[in-house]
KOLVOVEX-446480 format. One record per residue (C-alpha): residue number from 1; x, y, z negated; residue in one letter; chain. Coordinates in nm, 4 decimals. Example, Ala and Ser with C-alpha at 12.3 -4.5 7.8 and 13.67 -1.06 7.14 Angstrom:
! residues 2
k=1, px=1.2300, py=-0.4500, pz=-0.7800, r=A, c=A $
k=2, px=1.3670, py=-0.1060, pz=-0.7140, r=S, c=A $
! end
This chain:
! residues 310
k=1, px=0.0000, py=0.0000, pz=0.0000, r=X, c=A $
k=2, px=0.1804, py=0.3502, pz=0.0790, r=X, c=A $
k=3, px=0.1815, py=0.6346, pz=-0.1731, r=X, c=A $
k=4, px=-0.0841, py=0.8292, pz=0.0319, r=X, c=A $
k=5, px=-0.3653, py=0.5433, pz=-0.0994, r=X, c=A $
k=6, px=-0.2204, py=0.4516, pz=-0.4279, r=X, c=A $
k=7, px=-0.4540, py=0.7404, pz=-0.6058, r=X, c=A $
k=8, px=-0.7836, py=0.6500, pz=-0.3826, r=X, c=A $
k=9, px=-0.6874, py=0.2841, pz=-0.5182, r=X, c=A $
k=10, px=-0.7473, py=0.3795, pz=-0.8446, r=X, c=A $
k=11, px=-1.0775, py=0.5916, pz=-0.7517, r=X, c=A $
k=12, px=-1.2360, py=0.2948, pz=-0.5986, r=X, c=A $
k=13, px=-1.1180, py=0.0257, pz=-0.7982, r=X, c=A $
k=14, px=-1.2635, py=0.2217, pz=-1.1154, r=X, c=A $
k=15, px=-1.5964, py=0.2761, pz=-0.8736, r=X, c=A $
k=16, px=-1.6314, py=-0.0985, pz=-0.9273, r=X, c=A $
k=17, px=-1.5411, py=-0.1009, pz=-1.2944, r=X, c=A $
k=18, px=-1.7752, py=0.2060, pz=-1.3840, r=X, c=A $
k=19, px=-2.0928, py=-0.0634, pz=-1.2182, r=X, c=A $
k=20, px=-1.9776, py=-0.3889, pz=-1.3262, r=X, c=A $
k=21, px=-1.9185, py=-0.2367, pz=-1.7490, r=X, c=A $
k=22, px=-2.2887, py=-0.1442, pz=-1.7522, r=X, c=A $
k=23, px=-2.4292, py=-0.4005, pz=-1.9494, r=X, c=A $
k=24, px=-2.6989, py=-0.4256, pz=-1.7361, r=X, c=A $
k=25, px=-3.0678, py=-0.4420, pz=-1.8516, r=X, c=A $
k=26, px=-3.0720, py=-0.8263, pz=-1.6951, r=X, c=A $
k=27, px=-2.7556, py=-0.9523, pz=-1.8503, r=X, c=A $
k=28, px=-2.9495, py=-1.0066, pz=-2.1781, r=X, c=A $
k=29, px=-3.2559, py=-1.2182, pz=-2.1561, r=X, c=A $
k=30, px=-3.6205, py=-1.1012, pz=-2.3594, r=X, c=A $
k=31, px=-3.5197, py=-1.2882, pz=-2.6233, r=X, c=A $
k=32, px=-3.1686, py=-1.3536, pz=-2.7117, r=X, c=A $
k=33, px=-3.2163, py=-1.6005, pz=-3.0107, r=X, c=A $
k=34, px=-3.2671, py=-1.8778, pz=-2.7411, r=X, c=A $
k=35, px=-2.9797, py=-1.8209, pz=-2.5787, r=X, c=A $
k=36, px=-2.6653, py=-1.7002, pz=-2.7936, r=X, c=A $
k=37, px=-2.4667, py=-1.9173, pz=-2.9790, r=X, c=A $
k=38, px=-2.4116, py=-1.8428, pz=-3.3534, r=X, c=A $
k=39, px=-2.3029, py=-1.9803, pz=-3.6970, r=X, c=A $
k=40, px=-2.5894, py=-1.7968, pz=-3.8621, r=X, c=A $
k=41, px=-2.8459, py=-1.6556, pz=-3.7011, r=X, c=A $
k=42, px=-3.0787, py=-1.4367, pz=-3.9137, r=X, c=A $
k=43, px=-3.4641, py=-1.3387, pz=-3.8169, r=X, c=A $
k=44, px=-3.6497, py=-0.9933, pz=-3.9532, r=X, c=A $
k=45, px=-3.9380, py=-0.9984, pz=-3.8019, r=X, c=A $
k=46, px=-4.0739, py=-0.7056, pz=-3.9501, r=X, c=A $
k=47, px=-3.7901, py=-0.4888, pz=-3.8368, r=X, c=A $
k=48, px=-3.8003, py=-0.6838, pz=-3.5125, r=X, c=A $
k=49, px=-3.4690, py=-0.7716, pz=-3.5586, r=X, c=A $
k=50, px=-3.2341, py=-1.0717, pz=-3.4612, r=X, c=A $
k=51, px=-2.8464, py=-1.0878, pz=-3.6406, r=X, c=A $
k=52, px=-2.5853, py=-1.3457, pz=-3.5417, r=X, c=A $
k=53, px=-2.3071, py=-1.3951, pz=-3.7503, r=X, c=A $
k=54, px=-2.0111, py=-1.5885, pz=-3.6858, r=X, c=A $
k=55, px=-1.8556, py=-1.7101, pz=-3.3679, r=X, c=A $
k=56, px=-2.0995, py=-1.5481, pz=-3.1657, r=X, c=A $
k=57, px=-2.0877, py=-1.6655, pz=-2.7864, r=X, c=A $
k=58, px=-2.3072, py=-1.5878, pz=-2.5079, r=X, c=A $
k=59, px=-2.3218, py=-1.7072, pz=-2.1390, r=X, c=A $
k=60, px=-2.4739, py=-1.7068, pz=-1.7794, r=X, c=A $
k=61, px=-2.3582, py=-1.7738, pz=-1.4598, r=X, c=A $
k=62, px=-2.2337, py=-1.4419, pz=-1.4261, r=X, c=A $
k=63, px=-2.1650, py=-1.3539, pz=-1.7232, r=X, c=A $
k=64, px=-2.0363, py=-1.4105, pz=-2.0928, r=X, c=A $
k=65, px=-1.9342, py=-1.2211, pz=-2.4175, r=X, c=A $
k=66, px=-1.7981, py=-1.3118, pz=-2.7433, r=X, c=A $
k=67, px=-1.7972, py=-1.1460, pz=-3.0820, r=X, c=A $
k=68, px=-1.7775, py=-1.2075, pz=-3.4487, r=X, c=A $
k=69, px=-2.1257, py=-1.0545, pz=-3.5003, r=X, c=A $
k=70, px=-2.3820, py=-0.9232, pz=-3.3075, r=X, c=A $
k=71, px=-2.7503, py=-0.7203, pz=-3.3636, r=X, c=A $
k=72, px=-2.9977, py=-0.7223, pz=-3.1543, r=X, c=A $
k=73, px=-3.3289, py=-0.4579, pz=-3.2212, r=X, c=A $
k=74, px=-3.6114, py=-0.5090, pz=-2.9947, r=X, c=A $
k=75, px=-3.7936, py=-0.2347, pz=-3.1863, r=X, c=A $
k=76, px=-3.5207, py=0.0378, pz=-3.0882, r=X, c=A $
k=77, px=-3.4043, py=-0.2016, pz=-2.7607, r=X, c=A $
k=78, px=-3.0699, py=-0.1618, pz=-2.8905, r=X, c=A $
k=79, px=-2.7988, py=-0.4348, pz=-2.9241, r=X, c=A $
k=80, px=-2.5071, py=-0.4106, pz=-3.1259, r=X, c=A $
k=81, px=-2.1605, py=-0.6303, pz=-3.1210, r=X, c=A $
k=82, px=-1.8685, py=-0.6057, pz=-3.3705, r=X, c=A $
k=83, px=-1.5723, py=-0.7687, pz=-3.4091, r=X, c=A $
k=84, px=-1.3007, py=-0.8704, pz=-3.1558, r=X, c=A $
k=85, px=-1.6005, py=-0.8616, pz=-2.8882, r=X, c=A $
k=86, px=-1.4729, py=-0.9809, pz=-2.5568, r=X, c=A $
k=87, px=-1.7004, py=-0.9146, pz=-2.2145, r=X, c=A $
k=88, px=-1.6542, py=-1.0775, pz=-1.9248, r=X, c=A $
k=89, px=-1.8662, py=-1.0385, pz=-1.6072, r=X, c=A $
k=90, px=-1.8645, py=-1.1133, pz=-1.2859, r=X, c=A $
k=91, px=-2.0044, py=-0.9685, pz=-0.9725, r=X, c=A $
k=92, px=-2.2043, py=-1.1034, pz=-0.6457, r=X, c=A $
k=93, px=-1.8495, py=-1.0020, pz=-0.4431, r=X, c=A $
k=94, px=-1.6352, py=-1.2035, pz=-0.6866, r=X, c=A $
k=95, px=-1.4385, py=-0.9586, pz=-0.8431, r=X, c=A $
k=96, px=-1.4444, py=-0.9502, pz=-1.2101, r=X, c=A $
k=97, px=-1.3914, py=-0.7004, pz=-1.5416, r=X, c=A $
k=98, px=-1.3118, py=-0.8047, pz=-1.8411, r=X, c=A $
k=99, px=-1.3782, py=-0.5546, pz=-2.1552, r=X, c=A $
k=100, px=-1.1961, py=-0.6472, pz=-2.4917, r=X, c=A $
k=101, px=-1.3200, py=-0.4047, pz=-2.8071, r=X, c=A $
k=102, px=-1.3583, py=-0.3722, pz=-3.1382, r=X, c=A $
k=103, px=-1.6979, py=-0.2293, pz=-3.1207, r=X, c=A $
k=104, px=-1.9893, py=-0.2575, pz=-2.8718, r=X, c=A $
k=105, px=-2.3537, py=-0.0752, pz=-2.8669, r=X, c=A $
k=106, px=-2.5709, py=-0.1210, pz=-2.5383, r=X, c=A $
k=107, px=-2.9060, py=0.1185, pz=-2.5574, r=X, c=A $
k=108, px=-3.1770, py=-0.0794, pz=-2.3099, r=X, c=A $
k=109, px=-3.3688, py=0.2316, pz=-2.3058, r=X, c=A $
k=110, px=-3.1033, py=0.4067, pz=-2.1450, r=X, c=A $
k=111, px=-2.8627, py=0.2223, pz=-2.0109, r=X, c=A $
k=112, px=-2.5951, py=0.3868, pz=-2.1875, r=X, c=A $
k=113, px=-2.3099, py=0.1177, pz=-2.3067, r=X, c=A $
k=114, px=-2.0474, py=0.2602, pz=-2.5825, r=X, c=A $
k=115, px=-1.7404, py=0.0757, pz=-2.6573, r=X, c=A $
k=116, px=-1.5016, py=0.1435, pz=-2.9586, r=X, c=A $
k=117, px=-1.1300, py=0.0829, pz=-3.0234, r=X, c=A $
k=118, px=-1.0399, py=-0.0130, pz=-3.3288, r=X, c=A $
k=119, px=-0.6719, py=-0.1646, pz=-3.4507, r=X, c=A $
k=120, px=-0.6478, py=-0.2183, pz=-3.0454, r=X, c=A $
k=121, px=-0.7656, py=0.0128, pz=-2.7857, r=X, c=A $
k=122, px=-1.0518, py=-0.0713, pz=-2.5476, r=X, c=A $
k=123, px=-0.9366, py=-0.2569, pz=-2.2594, r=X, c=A $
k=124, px=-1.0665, py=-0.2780, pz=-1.8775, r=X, c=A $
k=125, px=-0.9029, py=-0.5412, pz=-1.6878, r=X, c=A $
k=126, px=-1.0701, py=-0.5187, pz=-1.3553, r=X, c=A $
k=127, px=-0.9307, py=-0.7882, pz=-1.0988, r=X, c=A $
k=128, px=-1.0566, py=-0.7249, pz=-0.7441, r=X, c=A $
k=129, px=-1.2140, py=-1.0437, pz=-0.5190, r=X, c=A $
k=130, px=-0.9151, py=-1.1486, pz=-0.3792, r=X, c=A $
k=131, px=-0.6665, py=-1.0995, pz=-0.6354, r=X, c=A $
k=132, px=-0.4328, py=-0.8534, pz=-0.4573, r=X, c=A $
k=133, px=-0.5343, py=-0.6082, pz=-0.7266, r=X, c=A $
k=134, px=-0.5227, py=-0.6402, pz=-1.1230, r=X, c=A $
k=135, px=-0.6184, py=-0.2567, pz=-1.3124, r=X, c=A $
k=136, px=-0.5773, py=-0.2546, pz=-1.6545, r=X, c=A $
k=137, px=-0.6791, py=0.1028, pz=-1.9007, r=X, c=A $
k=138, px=-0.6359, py=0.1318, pz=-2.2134, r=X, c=A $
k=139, px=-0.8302, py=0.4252, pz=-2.4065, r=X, c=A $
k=140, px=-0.9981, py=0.5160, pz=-2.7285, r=X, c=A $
k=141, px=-1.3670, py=0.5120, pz=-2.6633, r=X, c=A $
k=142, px=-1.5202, py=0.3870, pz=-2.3305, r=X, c=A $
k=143, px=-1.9112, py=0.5723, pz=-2.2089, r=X, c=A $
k=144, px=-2.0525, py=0.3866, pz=-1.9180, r=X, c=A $
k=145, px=-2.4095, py=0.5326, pz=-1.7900, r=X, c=A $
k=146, px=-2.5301, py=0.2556, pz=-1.5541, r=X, c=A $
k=147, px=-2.8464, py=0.4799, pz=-1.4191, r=X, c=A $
k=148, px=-2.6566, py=0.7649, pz=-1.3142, r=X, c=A $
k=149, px=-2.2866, py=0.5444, pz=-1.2001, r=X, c=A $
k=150, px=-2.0601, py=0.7547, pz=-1.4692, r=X, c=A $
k=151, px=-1.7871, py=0.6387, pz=-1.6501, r=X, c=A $
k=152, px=-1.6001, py=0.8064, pz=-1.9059, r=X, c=A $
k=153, px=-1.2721, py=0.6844, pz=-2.1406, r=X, c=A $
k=154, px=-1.1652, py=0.9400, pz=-2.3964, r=X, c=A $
k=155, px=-0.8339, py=0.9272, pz=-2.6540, r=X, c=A $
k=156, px=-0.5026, py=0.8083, pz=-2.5099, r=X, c=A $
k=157, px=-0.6081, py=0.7350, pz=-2.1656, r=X, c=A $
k=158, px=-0.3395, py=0.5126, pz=-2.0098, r=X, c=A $
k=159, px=-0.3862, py=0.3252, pz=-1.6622, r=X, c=A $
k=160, px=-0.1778, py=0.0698, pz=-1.4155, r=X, c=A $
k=161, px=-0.2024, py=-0.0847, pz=-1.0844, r=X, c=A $
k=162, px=-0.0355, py=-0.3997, pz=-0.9816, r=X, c=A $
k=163, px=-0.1099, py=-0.4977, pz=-0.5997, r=X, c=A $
k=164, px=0.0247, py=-0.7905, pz=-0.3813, r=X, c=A $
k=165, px=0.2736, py=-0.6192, pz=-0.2100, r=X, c=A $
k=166, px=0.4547, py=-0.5190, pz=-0.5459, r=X, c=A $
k=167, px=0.3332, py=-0.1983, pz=-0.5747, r=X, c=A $
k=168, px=0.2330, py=-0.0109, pz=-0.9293, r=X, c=A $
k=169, px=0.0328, py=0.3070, pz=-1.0051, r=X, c=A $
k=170, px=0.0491, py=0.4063, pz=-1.3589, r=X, c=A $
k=171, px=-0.2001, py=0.7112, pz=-1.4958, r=X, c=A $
k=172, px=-0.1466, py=0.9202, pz=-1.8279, r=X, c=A $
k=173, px=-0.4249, py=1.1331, pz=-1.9500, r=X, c=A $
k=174, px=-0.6299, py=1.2401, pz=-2.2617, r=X, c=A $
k=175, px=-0.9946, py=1.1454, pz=-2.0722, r=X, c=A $
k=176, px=-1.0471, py=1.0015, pz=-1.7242, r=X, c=A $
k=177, px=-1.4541, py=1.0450, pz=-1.5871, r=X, c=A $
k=178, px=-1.5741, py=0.8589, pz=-1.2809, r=X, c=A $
k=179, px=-1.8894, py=0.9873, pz=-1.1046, r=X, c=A $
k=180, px=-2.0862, py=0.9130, pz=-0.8099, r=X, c=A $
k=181, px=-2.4048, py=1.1229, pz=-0.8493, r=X, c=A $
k=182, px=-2.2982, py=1.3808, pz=-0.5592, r=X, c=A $
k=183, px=-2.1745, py=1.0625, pz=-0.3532, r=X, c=A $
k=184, px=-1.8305, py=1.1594, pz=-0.3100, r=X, c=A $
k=185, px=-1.7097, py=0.9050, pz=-0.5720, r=X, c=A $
k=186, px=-1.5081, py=1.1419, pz=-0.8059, r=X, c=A $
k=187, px=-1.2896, py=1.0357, pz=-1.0291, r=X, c=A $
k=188, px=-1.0963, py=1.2895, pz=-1.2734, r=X, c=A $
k=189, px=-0.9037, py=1.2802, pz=-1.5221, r=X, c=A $
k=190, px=-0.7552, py=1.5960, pz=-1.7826, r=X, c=A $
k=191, px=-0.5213, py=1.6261, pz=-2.0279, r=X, c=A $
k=192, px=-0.5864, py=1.9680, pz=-2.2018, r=X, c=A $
k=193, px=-0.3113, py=1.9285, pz=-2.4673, r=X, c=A $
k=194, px=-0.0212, py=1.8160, pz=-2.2004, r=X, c=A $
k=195, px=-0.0322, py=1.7428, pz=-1.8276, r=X, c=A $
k=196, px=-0.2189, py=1.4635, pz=-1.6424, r=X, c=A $
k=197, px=0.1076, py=1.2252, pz=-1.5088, r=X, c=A $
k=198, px=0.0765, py=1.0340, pz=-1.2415, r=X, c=A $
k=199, px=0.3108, py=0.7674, pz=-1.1061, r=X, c=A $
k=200, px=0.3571, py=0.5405, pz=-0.7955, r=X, c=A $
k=201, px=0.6260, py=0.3106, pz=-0.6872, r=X, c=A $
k=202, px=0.6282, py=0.0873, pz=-0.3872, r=X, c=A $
k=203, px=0.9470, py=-0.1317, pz=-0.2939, r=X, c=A $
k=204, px=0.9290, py=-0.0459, pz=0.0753, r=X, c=A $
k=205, px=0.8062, py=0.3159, pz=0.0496, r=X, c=A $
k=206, px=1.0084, py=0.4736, pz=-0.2256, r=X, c=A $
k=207, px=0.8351, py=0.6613, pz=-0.5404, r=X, c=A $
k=208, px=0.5852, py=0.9648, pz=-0.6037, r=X, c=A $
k=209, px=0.5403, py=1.1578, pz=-0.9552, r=X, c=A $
k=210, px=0.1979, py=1.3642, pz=-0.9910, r=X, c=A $
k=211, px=0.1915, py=1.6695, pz=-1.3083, r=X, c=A $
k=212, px=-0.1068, py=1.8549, pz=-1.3516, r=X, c=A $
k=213, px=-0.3576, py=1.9837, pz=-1.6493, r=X, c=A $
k=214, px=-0.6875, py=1.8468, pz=-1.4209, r=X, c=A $
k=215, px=-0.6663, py=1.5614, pz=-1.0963, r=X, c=A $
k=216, px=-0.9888, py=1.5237, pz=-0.9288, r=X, c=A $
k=217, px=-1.0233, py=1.2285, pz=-0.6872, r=X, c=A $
k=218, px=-1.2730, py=1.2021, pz=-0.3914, r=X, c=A $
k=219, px=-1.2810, py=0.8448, pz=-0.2672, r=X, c=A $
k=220, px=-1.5066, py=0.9598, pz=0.0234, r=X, c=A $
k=221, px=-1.3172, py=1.2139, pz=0.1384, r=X, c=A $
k=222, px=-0.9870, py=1.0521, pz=0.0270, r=X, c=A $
k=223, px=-0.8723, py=1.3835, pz=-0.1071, r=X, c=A $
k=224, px=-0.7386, py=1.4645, pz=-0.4259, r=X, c=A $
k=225, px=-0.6540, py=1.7891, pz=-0.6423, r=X, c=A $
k=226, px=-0.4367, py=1.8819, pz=-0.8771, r=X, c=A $
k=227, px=-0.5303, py=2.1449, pz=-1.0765, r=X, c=A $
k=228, px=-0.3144, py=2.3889, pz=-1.3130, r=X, c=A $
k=229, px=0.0667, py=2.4036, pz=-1.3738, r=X, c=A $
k=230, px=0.1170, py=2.1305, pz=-1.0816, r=X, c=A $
k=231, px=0.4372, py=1.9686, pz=-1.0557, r=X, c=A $
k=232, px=0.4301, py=1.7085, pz=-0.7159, r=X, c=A $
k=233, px=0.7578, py=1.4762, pz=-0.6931, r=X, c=A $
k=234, px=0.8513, py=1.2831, pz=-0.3954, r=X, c=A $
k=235, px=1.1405, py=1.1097, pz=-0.2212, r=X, c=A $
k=236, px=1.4409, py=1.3830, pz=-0.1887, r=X, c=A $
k=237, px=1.1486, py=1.6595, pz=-0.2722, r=X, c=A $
k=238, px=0.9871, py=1.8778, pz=-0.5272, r=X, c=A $
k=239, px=0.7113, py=2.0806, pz=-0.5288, r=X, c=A $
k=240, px=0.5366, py=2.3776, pz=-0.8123, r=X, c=A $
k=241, px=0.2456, py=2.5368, pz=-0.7674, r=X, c=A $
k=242, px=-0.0917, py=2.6361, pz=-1.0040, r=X, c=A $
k=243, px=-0.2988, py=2.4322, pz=-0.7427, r=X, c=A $
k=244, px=-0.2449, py=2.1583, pz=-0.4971, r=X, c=A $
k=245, px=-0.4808, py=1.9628, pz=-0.2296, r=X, c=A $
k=246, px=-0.3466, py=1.6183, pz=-0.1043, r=X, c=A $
k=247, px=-0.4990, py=1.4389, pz=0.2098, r=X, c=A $
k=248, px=-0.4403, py=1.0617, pz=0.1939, r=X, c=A $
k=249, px=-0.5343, py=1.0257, pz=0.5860, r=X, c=A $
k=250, px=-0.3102, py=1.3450, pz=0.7350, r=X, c=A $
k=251, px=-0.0555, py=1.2754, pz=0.4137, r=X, c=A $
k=252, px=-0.0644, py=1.6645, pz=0.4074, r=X, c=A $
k=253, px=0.0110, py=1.8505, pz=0.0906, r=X, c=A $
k=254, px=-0.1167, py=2.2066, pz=0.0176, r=X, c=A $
k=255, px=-0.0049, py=2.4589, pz=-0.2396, r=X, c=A $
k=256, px=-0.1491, py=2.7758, pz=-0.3447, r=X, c=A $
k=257, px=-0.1579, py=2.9738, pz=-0.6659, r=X, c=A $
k=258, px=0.1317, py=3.1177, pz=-0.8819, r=X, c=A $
k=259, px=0.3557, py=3.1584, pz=-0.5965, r=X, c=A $
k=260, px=0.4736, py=2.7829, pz=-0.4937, r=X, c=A $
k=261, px=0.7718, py=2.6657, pz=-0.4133, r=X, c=A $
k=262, px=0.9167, py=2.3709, pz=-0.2984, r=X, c=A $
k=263, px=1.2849, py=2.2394, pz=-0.2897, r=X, c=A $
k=264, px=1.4736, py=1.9358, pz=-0.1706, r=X, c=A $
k=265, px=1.6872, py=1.7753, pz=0.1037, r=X, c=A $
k=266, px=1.6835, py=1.6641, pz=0.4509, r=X, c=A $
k=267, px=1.8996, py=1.5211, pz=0.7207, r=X, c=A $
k=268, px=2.1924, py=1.6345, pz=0.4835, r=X, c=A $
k=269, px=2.0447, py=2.0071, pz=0.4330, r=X, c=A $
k=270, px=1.9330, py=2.1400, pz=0.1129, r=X, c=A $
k=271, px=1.6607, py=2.3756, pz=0.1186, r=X, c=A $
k=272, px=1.4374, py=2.5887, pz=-0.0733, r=X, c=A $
k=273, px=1.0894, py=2.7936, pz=0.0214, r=X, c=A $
k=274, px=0.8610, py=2.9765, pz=-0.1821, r=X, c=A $
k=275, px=0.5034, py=3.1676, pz=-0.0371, r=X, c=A $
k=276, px=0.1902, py=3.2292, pz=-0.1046, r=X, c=A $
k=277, px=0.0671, py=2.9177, pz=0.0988, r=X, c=A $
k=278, px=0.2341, py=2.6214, pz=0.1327, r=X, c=A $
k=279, px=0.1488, py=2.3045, pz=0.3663, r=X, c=A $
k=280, px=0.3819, py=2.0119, pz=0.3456, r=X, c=A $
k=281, px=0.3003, py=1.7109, pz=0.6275, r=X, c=A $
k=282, px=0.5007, py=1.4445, pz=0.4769, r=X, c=A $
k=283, px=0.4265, py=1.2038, pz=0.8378, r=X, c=A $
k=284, px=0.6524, py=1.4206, pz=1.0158, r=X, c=A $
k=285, px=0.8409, py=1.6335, pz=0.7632, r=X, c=A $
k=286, px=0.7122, py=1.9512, pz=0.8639, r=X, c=A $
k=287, px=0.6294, py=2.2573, pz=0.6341, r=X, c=A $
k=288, px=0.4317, py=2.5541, pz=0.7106, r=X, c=A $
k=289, px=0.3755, py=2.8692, pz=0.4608, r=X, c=A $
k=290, px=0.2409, py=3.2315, pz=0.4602, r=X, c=A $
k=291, px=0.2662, py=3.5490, pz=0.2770, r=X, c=A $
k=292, px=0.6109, py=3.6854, pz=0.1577, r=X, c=A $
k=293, px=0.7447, py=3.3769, pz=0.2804, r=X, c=A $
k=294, px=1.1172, py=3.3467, pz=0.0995, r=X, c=A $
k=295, px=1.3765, py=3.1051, pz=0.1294, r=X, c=A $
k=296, px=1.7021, py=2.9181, pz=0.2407, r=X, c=A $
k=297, px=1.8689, py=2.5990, pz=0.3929, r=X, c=A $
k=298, px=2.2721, py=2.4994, pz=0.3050, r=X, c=A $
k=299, px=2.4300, py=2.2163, pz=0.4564, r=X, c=A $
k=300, px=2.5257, py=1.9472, pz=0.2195, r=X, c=A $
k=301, px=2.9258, py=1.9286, pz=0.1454, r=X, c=A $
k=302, px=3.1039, py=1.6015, pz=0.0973, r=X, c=A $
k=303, px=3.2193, py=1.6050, pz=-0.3013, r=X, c=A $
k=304, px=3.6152, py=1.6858, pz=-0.2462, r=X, c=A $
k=305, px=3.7681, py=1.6614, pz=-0.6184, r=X, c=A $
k=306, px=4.0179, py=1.9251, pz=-0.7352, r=X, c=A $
k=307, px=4.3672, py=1.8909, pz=-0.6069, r=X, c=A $
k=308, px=4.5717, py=1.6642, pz=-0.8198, r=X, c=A $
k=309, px=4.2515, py=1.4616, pz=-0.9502, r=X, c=A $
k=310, px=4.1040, py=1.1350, pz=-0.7738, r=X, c=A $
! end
């Protein structure tokens, strides 16, 4: 996978996390005392309540959790699980998430799943249909909104990427949010306190380091922005701005805001450029940029060491 998809990767791969976490009104049956395993399993009917206590296992065909106690109210159609809970489902396509947690609440009314760190962070290990692709996040808290296809992990946010071809894509952040109401399939992520960080490494096509205080992905427009004190790394090239705008299909890079600049090296030149508008194509190593448009280029000189020294 080149650098140009390895963010859009991580858009739509979370895109299939964000529906398969939903615990979705079907996964539990009417009545789960006929159906989940238990040491003890405890009746209220006058709360209209079931608890399971003790080894507590549940299973379908597509589906099957774990925990060491669960709750479930049919008066307030609200189920509960505590206790190394452990999720694992399955969709039609065959790829699969797994959810390990301390804590778990699932609100049938409205279709809003919480899950809760607790000695361990929450987990998402989301392995795509083929297995070319294994994402694994870590976070604090995890908010999934099945009605409205949002997703939203909050605390130490950390994500990685392992594909076929040897490629990883590793995300830092204080809160990542996915979202699909608009269609565009945006995924963000901020880090108010530091900088969002970004990294991508891919044996046959070198390295790429993404700083910034916001990065919002659109996986339909395969576009993504960086937002605020933006710091873009690449092979033999670095690049500053307050804003930049990355196209995964042209592989062009824009800057604007704060005056950017960008420095590096090519075909044994250094160089240097700063502008009001900058517009890297990284295909065919071209730059463009407007307004007070500064800079300088130096051929590179072979190290010679001072006379009497080798």
């Amino acid at each position: 996978m080149s650098p140009r998809t390895a963010p859009l990767a991580l858009a739509l791969a979370l895109l299939a996390a964000a529906d398969a976490a939903a615990l979705d009104r079907d996964a539990f049956p009417p009545v789960l005392g006929g159906v989940v395993r238990s040491k003890k399993w405890v009746v209220r009917r006058d709360s209209k309540q079931e608890e399971f206590i003790g080894d507590v296992s549940y299973r379908n065909p597509a589906y099957f959790l774990k925990s060491d106690w669960a709750l479930d109210d049919k008066k307030k159609e609200e189920i509960f699980l505590k206790g190394s809970v452990y999720i694992n489902a399955r969709r039609q396509n065959g790829s699969v998430l797994e959810t390990y947690c301390d804590r778990a609440e699932y609100s049938k009314l409205s279709g809003l799943a919480r899950f809760f760190s607790g000695n361990d962070p929450v987990r998402l290990l989301y392995t795509s249909s083929d297995g070319a692709m294994k994402m694994n996040t870590l976070s604090d808290t995890a908010l999934v909104d099945e009605k409205k296809s949002y997703m939203k992990l909050t605390g130490t946010v950390k994500g990685v990427i392992n594909r076929a071809d040897g490629s990883v894509t590793n995300t830092f952040s204080d809160q990542a949010e996915y979202s699909d109401i608009s269609g565009d399939g945006m995924f963000s992520m901020n880090a108010p306190g530091d900088r969002v960080k970004i990294t991508h490494s891919d044996p046959q096509k070198g390295s790429i380091l993404a700083l910034s205080r916001q990065a919002d992905f659109k996986s339909k427009q395969e576009t993504a922005t960086f937002t605020g004190d933006s710091d873009i790394t690449a092979e033999k090239m670095r690049a500053r701005s307050d804003n930049a705008v990355y196209d995964f299909k042209t592989t062009v890079l824009d800057l604007s805001g704060g005056r950017p600049v960008v420095a590096g090296e090519r075909n044994g030149y250094d160089f240097a450029m700063q502008a009001d508008f900058i517009s890297i194509n990284r295909s065919s190593e071209t730059m463009k940029a407007g307004g007070k448009v500064r800079g300088w280029t130096r051929k590179q000189e072979p190290f010679a060491p001072p006379a009497g020294k080798k």
